[in-house]
GUZAMAR-825257 format. One record per residue (C-alpha): residue number from 1; residue in three letters; x, y, z. Coordinates in nm, 2 decimals, padded with zeros to 4 digits. Layout:
# GUZAMAR-825257
<rec num="NUM" residuo="ALA" x="X" y="Y" z="Z"/>
...
END
This chain:
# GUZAMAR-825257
<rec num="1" residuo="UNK" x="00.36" y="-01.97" z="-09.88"/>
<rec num="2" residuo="UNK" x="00.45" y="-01.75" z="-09.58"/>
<rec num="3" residuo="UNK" x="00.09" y="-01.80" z="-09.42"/>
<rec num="4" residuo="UNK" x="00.09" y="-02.17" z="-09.46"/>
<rec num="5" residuo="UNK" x="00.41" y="-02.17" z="-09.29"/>
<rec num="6" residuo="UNK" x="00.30" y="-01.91" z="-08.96"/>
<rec num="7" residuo="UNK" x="00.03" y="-02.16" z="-08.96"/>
<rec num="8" residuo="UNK" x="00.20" y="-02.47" z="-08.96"/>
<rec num="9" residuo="UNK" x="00.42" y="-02.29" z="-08.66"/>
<rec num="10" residuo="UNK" x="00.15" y="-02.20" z="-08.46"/>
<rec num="11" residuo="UNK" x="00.02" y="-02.54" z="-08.47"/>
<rec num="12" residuo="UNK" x="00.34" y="-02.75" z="-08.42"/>
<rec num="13" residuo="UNK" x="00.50" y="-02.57" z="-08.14"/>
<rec num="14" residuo="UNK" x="00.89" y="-02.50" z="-08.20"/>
<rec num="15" residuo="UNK" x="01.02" y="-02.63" z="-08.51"/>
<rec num="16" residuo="UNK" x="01.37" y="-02.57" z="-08.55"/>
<rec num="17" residuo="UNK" x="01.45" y="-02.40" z="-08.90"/>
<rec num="18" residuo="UNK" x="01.80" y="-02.24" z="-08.85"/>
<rec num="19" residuo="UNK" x="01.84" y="-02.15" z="-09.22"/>
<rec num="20" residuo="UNK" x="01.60" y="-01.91" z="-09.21"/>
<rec num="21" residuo="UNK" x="01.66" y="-01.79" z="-08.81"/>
<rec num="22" residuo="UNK" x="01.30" y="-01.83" z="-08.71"/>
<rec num="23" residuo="UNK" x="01.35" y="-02.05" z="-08.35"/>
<rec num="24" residuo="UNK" x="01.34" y="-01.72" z="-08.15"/>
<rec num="25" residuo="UNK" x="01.07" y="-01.56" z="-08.32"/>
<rec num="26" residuo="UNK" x="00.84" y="-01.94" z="-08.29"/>
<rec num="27" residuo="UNK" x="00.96" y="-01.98" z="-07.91"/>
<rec num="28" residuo="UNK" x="00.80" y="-01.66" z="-07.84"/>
<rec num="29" residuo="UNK" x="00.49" y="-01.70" z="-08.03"/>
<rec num="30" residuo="UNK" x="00.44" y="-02.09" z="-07.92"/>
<rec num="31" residuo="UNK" x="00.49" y="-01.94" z="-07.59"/>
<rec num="32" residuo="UNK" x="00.21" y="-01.67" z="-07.63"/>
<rec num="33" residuo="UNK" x="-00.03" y="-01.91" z="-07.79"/>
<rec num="34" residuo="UNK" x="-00.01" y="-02.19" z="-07.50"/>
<rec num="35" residuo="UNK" x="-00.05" y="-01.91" z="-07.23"/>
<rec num="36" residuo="UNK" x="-00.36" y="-01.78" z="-07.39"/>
<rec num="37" residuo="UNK" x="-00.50" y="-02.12" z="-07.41"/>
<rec num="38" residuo="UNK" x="-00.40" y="-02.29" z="-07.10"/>
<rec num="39" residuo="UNK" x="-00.40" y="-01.98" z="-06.86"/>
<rec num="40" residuo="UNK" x="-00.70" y="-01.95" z="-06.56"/>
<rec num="41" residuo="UNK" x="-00.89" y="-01.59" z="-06.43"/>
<rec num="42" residuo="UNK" x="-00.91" y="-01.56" z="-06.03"/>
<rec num="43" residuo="UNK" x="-01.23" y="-01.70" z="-06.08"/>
<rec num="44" residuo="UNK" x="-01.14" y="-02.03" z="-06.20"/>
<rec num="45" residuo="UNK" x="-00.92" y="-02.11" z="-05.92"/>
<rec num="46" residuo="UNK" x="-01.15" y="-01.97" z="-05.66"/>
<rec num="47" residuo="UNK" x="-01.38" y="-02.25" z="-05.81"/>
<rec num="48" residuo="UNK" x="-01.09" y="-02.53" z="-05.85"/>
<rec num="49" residuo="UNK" x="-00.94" y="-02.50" z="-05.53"/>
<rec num="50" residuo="UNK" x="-01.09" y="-02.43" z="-05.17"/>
<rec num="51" residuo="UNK" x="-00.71" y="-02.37" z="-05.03"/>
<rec num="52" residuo="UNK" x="-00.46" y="-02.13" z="-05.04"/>
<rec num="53" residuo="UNK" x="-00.44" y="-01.74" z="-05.01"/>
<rec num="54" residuo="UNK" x="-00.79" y="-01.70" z="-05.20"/>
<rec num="55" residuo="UNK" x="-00.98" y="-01.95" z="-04.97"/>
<rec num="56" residuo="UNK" x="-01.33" y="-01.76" z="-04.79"/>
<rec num="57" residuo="UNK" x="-01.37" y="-01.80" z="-04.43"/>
<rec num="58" residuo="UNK" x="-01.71" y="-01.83" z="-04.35"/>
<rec num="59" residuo="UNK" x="-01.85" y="-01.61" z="-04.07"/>
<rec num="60" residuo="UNK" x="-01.97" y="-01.74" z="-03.73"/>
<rec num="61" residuo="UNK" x="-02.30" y="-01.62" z="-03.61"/>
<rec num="62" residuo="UNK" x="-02.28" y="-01.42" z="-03.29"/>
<rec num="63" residuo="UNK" x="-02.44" y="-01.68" z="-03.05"/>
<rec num="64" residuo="UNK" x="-02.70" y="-01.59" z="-02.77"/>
<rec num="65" residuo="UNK" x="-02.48" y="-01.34" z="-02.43"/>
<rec num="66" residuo="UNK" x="-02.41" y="-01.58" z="-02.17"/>
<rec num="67" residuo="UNK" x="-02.62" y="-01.32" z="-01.96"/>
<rec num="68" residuo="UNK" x="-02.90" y="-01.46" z="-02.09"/>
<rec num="69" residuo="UNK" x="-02.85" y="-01.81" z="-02.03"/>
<rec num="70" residuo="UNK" x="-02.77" y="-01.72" z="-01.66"/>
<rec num="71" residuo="UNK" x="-03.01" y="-01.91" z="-01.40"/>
<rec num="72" residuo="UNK" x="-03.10" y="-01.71" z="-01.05"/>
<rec num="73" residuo="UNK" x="-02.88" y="-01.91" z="-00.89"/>
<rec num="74" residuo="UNK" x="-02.57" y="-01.92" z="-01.11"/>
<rec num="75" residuo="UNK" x="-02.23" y="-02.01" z="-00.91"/>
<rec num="76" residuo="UNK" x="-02.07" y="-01.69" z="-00.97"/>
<rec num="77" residuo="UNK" x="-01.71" y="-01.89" z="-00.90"/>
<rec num="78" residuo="UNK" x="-01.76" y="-02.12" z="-01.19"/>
<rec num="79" residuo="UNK" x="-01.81" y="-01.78" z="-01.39"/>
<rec num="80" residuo="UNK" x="-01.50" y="-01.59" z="-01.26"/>
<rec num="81" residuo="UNK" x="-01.30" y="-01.86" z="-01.08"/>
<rec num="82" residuo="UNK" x="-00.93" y="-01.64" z="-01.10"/>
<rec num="83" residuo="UNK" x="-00.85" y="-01.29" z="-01.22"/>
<rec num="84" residuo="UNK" x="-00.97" y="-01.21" z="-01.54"/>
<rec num="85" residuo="UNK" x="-01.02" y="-00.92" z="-01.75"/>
<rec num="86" residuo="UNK" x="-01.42" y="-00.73" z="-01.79"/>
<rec num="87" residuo="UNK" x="-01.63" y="-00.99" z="-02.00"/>
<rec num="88" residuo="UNK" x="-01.92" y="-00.77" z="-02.07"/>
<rec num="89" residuo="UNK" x="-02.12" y="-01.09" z="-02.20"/>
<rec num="90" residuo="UNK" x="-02.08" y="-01.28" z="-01.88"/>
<rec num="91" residuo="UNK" x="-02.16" y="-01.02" z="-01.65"/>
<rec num="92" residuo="UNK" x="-02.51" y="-01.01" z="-01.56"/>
<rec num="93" residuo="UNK" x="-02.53" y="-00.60" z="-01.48"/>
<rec num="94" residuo="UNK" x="-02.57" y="-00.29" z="-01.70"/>
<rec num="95" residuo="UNK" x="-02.24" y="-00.16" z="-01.61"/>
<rec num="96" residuo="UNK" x="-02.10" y="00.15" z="-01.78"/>
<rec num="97" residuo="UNK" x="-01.81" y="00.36" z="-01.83"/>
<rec num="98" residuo="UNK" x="-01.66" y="00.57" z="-02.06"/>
<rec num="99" residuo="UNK" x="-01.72" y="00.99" z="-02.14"/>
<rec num="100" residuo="UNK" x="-02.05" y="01.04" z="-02.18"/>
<rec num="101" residuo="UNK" x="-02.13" y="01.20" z="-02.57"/>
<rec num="102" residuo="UNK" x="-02.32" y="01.56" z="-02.49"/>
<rec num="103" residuo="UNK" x="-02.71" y="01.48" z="-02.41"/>
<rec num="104" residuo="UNK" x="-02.60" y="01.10" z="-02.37"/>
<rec num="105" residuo="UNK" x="-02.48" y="00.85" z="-02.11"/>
<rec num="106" residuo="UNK" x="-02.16" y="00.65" z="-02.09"/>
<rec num="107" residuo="UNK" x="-02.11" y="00.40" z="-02.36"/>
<rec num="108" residuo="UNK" x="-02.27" y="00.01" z="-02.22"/>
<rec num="109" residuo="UNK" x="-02.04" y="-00.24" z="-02.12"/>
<rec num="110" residuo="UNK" x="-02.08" y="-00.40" z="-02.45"/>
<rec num="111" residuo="UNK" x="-01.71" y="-00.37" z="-02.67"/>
<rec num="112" residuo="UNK" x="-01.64" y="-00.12" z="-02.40"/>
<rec num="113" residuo="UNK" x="-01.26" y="-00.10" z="-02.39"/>
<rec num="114" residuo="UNK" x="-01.28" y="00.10" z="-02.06"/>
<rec num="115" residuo="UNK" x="-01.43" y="-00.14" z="-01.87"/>
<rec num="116" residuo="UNK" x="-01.11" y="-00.41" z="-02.03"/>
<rec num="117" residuo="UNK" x="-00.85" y="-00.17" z="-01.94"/>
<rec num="118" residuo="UNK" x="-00.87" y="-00.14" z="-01.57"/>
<rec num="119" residuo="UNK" x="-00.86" y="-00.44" z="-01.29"/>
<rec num="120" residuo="UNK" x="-01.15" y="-00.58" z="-01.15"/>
<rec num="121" residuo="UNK" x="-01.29" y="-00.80" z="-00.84"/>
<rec num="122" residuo="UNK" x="-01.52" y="-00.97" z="-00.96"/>
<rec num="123" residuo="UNK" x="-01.32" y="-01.31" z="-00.86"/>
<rec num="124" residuo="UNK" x="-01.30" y="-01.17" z="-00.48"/>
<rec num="125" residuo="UNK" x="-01.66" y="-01.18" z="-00.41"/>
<rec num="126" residuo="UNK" x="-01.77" y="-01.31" z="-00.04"/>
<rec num="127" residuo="UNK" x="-01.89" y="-01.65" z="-00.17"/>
<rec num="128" residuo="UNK" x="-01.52" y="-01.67" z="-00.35"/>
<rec num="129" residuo="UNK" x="-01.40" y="-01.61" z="-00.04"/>
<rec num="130" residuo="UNK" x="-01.56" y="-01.80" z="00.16"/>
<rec num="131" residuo="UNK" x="-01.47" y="-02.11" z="-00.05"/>
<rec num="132" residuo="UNK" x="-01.10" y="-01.99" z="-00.03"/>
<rec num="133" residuo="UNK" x="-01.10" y="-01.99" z="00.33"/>
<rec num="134" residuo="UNK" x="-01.27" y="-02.31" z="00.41"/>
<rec num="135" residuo="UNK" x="-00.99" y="-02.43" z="00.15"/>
<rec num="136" residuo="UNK" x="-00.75" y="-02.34" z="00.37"/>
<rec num="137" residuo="UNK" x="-00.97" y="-02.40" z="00.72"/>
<rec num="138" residuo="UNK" x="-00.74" y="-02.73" z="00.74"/>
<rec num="139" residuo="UNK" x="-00.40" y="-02.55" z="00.73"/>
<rec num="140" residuo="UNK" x="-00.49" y="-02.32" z="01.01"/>
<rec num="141" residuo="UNK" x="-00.45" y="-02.34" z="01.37"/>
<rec num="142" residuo="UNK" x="-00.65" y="-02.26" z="01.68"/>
<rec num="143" residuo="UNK" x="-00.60" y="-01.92" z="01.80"/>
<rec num="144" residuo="UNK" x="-00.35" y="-01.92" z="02.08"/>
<rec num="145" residuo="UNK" x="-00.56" y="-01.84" z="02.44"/>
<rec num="146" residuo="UNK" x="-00.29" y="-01.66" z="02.57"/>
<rec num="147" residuo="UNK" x="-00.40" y="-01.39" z="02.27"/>
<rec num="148" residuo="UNK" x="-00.73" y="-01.35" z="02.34"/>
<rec num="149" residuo="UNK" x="-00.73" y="-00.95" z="02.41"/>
<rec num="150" residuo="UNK" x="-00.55" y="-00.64" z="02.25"/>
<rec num="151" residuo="UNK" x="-00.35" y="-00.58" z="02.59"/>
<rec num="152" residuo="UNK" x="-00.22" y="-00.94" z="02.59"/>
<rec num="153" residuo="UNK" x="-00.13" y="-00.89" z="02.17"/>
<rec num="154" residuo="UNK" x="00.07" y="-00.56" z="02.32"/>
<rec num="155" residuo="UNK" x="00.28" y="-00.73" z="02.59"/>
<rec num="156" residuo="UNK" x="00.41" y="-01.03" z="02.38"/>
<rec num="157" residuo="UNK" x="00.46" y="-00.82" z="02.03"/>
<rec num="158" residuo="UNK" x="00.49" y="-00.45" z="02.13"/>
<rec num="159" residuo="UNK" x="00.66" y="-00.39" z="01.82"/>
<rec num="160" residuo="UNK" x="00.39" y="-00.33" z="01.53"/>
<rec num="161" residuo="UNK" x="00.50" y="-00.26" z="01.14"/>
<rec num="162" residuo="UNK" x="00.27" y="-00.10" z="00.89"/>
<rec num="163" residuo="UNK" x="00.26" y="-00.10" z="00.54"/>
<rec num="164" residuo="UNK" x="00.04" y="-00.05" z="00.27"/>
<rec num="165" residuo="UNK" x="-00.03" y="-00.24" z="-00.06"/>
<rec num="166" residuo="UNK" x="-00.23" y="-00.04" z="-00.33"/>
<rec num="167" residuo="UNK" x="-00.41" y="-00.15" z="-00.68"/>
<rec num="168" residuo="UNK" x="-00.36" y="00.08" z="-00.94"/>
<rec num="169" residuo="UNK" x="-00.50" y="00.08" z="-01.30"/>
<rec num="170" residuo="UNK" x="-00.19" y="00.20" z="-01.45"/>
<rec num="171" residuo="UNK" x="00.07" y="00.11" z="-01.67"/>
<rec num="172" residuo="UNK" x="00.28" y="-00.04" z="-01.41"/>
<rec num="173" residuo="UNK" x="00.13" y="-00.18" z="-01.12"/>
<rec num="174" residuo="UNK" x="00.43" y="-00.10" z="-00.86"/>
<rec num="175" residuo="UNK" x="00.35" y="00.23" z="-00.63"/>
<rec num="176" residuo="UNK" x="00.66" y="00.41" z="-00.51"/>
<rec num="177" residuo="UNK" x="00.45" y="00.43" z="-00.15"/>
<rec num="178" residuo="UNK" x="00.42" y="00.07" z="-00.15"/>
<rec num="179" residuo="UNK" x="00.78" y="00.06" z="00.03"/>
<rec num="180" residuo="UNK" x="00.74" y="00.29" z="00.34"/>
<rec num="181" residuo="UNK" x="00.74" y="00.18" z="00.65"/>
<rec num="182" residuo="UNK" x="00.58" y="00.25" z="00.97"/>
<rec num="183" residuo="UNK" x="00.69" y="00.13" z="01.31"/>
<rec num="184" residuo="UNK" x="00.55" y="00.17" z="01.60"/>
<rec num="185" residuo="UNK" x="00.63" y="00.09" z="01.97"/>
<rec num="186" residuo="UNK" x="00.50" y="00.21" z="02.30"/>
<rec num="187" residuo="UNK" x="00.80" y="00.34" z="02.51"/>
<rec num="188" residuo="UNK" x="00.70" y="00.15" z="02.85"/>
<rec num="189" residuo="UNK" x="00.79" y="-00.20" z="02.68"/>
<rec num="190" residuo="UNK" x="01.16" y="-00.13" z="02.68"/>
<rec num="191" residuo="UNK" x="01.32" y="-00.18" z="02.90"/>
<rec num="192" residuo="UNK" x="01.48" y="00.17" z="03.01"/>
<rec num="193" residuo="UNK" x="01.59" y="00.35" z="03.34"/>
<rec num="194" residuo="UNK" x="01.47" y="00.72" z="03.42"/>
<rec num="195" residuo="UNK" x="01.82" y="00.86" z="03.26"/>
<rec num="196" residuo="UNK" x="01.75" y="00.61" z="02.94"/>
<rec num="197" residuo="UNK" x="01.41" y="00.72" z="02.90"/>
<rec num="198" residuo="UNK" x="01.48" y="01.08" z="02.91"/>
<rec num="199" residuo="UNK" x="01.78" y="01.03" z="02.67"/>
<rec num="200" residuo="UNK" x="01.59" y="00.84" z="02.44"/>
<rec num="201" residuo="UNK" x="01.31" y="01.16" z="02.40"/>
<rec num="202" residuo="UNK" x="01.59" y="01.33" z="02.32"/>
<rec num="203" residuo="UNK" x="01.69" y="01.13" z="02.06"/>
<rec num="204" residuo="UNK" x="01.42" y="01.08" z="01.89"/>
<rec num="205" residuo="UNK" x="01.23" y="01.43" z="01.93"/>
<rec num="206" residuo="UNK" x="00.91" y="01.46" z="01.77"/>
<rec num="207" residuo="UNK" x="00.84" y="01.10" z="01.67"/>
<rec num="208" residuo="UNK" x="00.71" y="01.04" z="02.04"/>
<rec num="209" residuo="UNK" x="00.34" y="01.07" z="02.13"/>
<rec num="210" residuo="UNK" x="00.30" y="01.19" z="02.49"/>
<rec num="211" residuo="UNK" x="-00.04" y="01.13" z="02.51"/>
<rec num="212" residuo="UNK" x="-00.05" y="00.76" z="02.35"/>
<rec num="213" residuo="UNK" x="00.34" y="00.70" z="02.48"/>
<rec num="214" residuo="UNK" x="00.41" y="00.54" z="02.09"/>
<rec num="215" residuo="UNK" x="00.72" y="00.60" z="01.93"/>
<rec num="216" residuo="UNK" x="00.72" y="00.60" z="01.53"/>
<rec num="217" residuo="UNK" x="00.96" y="00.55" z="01.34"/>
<rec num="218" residuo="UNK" x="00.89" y="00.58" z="00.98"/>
<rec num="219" residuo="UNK" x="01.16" y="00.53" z="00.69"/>
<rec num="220" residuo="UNK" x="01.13" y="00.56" z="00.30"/>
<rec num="221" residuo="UNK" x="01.44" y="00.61" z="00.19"/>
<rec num="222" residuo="UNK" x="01.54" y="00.26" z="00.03"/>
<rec num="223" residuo="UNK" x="01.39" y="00.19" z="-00.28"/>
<rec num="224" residuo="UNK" x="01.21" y="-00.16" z="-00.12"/>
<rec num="225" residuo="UNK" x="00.99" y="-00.27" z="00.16"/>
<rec num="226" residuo="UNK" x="01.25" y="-00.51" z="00.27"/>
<rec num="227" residuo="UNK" x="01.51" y="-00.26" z="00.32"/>
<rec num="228" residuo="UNK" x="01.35" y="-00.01" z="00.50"/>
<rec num="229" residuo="UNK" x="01.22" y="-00.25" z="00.71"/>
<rec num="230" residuo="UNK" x="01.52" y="-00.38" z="00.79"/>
<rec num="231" residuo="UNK" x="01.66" y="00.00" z="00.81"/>
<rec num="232" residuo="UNK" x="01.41" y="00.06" z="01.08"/>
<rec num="233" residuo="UNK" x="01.47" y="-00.20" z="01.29"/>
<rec num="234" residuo="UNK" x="01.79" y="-00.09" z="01.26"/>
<rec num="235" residuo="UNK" x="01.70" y="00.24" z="01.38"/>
<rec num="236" residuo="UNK" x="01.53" y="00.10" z="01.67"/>
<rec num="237" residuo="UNK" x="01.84" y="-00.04" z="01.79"/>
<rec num="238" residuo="UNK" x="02.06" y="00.18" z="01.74"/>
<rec num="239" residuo="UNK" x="01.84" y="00.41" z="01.96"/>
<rec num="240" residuo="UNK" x="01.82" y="00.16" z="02.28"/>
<rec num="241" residuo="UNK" x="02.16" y="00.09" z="02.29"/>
<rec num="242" residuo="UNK" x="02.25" y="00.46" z="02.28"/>
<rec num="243" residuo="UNK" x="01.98" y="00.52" z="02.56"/>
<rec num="244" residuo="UNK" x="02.20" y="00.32" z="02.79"/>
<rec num="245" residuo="UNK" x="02.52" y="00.50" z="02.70"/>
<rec num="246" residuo="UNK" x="02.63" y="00.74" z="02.98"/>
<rec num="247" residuo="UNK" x="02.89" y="00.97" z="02.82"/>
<rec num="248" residuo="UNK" x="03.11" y="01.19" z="03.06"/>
<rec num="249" residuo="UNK" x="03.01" y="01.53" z="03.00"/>
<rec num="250" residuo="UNK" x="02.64" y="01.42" z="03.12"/>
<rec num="251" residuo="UNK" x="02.78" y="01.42" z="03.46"/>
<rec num="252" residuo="UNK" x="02.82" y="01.80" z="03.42"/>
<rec num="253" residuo="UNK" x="02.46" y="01.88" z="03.40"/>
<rec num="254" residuo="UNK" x="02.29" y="02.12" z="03.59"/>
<rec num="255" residuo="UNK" x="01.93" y="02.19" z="03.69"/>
<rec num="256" residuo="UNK" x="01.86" y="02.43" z="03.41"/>
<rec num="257" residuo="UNK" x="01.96" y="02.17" z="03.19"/>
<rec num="258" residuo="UNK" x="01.74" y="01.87" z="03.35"/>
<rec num="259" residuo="UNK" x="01.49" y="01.81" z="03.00"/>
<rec num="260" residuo="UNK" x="01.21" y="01.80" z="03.30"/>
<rec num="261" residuo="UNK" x="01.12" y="01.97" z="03.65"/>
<rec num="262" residuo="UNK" x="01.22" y="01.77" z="03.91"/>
<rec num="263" residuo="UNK" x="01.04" y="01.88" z="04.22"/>
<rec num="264" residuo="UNK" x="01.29" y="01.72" z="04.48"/>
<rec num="265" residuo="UNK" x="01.56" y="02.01" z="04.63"/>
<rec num="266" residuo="UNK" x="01.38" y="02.24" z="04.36"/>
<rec num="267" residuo="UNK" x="01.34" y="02.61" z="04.51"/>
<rec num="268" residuo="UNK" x="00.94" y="02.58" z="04.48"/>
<rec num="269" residuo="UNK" x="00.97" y="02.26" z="04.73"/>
<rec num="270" residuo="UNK" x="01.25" y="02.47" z="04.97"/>
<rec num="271" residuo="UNK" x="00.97" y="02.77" z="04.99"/>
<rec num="272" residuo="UNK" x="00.70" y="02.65" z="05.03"/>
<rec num="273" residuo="UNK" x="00.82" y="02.43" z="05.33"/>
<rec num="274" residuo="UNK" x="00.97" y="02.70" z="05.45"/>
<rec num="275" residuo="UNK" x="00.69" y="02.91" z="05.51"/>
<rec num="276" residuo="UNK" x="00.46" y="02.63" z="05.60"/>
<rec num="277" residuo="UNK" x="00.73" y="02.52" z="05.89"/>
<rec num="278" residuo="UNK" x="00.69" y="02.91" z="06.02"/>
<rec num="279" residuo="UNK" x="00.31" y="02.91" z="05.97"/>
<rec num="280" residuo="UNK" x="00.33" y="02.63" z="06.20"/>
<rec num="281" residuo="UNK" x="00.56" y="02.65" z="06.43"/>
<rec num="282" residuo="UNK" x="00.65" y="02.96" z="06.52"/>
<rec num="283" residuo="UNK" x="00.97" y="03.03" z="06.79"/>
<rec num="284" residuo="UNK" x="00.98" y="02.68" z="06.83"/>
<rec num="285" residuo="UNK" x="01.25" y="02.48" z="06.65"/>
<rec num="286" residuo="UNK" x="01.19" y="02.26" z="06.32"/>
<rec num="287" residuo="UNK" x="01.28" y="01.92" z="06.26"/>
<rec num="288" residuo="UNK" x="01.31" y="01.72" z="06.03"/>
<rec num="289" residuo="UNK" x="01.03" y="01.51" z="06.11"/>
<rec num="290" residuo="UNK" x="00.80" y="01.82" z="06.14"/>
<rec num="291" residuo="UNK" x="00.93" y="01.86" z="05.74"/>
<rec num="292" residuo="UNK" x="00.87" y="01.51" z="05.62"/>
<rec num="293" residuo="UNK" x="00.47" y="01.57" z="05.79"/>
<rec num="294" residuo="UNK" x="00.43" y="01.90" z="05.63"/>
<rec num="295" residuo="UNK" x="00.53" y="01.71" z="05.27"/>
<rec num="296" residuo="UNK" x="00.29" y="01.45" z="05.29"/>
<rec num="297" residuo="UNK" x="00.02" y="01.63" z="05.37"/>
<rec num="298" residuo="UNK" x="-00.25" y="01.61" z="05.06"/>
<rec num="299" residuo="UNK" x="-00.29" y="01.99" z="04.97"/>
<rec num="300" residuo="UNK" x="00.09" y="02.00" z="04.96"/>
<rec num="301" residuo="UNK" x="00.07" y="01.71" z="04.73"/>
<rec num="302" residuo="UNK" x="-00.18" y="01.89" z="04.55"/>
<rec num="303" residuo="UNK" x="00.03" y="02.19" z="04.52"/>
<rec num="304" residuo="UNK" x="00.37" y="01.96" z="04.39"/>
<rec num="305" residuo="UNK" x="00.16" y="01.82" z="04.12"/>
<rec num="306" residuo="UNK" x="00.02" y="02.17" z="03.99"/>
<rec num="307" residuo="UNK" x="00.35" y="02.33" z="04.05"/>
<rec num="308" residuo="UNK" x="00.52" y="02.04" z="03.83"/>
<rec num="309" residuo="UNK" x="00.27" y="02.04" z="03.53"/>
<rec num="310" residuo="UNK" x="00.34" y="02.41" z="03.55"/>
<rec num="311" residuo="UNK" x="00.66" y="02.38" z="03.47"/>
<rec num="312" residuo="UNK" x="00.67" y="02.11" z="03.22"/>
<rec num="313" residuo="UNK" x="00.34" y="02.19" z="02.99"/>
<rec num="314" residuo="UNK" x="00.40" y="02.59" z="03.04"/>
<rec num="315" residuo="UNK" x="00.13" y="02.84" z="03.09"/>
<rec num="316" residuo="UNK" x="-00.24" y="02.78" z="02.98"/>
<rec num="317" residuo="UNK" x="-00.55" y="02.84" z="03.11"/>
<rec num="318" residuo="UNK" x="-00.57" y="02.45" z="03.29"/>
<rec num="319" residuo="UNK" x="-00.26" y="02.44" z="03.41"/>
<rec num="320" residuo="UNK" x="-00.33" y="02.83" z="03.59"/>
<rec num="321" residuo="UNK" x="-00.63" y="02.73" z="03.70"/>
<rec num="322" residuo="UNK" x="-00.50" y="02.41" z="03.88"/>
<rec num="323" residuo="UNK" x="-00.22" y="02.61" z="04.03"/>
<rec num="324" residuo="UNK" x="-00.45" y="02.87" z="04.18"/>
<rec num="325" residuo="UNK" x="-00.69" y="02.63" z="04.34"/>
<rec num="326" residuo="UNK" x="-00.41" y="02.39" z="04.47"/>
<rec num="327" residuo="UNK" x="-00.26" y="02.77" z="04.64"/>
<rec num="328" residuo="UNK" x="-00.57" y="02.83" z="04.80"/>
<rec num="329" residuo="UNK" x="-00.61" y="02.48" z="04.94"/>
<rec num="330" residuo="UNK" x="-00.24" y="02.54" z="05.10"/>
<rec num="331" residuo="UNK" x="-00.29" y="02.87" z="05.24"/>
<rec num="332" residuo="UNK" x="-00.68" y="02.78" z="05.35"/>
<rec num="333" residuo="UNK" x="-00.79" y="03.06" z="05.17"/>
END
């Protein structure tokens, strides 16, 4: 009797018989039973269903490198119109990079991940250009005549600023040297007096150029282009207003403390006229036109100008040299 009843349990499903506390015991087994019959592998549902978390993505066949497909004469702007990164297969060259494995040579440009990393120019190329700049050929407009040579650029914008813009492959691409600033101005387009001229050497010491009369004034210490632009212009200024500023103690200056020679009243002028005025005239009495004649003559000239770079540039070899031959000339030796 007891397997004719598990049998007629298995077969009916849940069949309540609370006298003899079975439900539990048929719940579980009804439960098992349907699972074992009604339950799917992996497989099945692989096979019933083409969605979901089990679905296979077919693969798509590398097609043929763009390279290959290239004609002679490709438009290279089409290709790289803007900046992009390396696309080895639309690059027509066998480009490489990368360390090169001992015996070897650097990995190919194909899946090279150095060639992805850094910034190229491959947009920038002169027919690129070209086709930028006839793009723009309507915007622009005739250069003014007036601007036709470097010396007439130098008289209507003396002033000249310098900076430099650099292209880095790093991880930023800002350059703390980006922000200097170099300005530059020749001396002779400002206008300044003989006492503002020498002031202003003073001021600004070793940022003059003798030799190319171009003062430089060079500022870093913002942390952006803007600023120390504006700080140098600033500086500029500052400088040629305090040029023109006579303070009261520079009326107090002697010769020793003139920044150059000055050969007018100096003691090499007073001897040498002295001695030329006796050469001369000798028991007769000087004048002062006899003076003026004796200083105009050309050795003397000669003489003021060897006698003056002397003095300023200090001893060397030239400078001896032109001194000696500019005393023989006075003394016809």
């Amino acid at each position: 009797m007891a397997s004719h009843t598990s049998k007629a349990f298995l077969s009916l499903g849940r069949i309540n018989v609370p006298c003899l506390r079975l439900q539990g015991f048929v719940n579980r087994v009804t439960y098992a039973t349907d699972m074992t019959k009604t339950s799917y592998g992996n497989d099945d549902l692989r096979e019933k269903s083409n969605t979901g978390p089990f679905r296979e993505k077919t693969k798509r066949d590398a097609g043929e490198p763009r390279t290959n497909r290239m004609l002679l004469d490709q438009d290279w702007t089409a290709v790289y119109p803007a900046a992009t990164p390396f696309r080895s297969n639309s690059v027509p060259l066998p480009v490489r990079m990368g360390y090169p494995m001992k015996g070897s040579v650097p990995p190919e440009k194909k899946g090279n991940l150095e060639l992805i990393k850094i910034p190229n120019f491959l947009h920038l190329t002169p027919g690129a250009i070209k086709k930028h700049c006839e793009a723009l050929k309507p915007f622009c407009t005739k250069w003014p005549s007036a601007l036709d040579t470097d010396a007439q650029c130098d008289q209507h914008f003396p002033i000249k600023v310098e900076s430099t813009d650099y292209a880095s492959a790093g991880v930023s691409v800002r350059n703390p040297s980006a922000r200097i600033i170099h300005l530059r101005i020749k001396l002779s387009s400002l206008n300044l007096d003989d006492h503002a001229r020498k002031k202003m050497l003073k001021l600004v010491g070793e940022r003059y150029c003798k030799d190319t009369d171009i003062l430089t004034i060079t500022t870093d210490s913002c942390p952006l282009r803007q600023q120390n632009y504006d700080y140098a212009m600033y500086l500029l200024t500052v400088l040629y207003h305090e040029s023109w500023k006579t303070e009261a103690w520079e009326a107090e200056k002697t010769v020793a403390d003139m920044e150059e020679f000055s050969w007018e009243d100096s003691p090499s002028q007073k001897n040498i006229l002295d001695m030329l005025v006796r050469m001369k005239m000798a028991g007769e009495e000087e004048s002062e036109e006899v003076r003026e004649q004796l200083l105009g003559r050309k050795e003397v000239q000669e003489y003021k100008d060897s006698v003056t770079r002397l003095k300023n540039e200090g001893e060397s070899e030239s400078t001896m040299l032109q001194y000696k031959e500019a005393v023989k000339k006075v003394f016809n030796l």
